[in-house]
C-alpha positions, 0 to 999 in steps of 0.5 A: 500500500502507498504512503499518501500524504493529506496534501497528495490526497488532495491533489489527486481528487482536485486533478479529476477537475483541473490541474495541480501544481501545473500538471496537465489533467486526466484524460476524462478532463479534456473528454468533459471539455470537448462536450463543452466545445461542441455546445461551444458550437451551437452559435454558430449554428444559431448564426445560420439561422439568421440566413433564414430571415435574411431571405424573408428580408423585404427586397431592395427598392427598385433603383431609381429611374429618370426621366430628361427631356430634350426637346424644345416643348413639354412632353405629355408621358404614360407609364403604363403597358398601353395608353389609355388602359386605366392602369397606369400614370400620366405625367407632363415633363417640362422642356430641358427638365429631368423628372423620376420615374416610378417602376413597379415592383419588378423595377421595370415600366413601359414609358409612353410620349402621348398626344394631348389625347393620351394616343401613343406617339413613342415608347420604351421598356425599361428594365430593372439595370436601366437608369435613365430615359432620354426623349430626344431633340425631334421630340419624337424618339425615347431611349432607355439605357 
């Protein structure tokens, strides 16, 4: 039988929980901290939880959109698939001026340059990367880029 002093005695139950006198713990210790090293890892399992809501994250507003009027008069606009429809806008855009244009939720509209009457004279689609609208100096061609 081995001669164990108080202090020994102490030493060896205190190194189940950690290290004694700088000596390294059993190898049931680093078996305990490993179980605390894989609930260590529930962050960042929890961290790509909040991917999910980022997908249900609302979309980005549509990128703006304007409108430049080159030519000498005011210019009468329909946003809108056909003019006359009932669907869409009207708006009046002064010689020389630069006005925003509203998109629809996908970011793109169909710009129309009518008569007074509303009768389609000259149109174009937008999509969603275009970011400007030109009616040019004839007053009678729009472009879209």
């Amino acid at each position: 039988m081995l001669d164990v002093t108080p202090y020994a005695a102490v030493c060896i139950a205190v190194a189940a929980v950690a290290a004694c006198g700088g000596s390294t713990p059993p190898a049931a210790a680093p078996a305990a901290s490993t179980s605390d090293d894989t609930a260590s890892l529930s962050p960042p399992a929890s961290a790509s939880t909040p991917a999910a809501p980022a997908d249900t994250a609302p979309a980005r507003p549509p990128r703006p959109l304007d409108l430049t009027n080159s030519c000498a008069k005011a210019m009468r606009l329909y946003y809108g698939e056909n003019p006359g429809d009932g669907a869409g806008q009207f708006a009046t855009v002064d010689p020389g001026a630069t006005i925003p244009v509203p998109r629809g939720p996908d970011g793109a509209v169909v710009v129309w340059v009518v008569t007074d009457k509303g009768l389609g004279l000259a149109t174009v689609h937008v999509t969603k990367r275009m970011k400007h609208v030109a009616i040019d100096t004839s007053c009678m061609k729009i472009d879209a880029n």
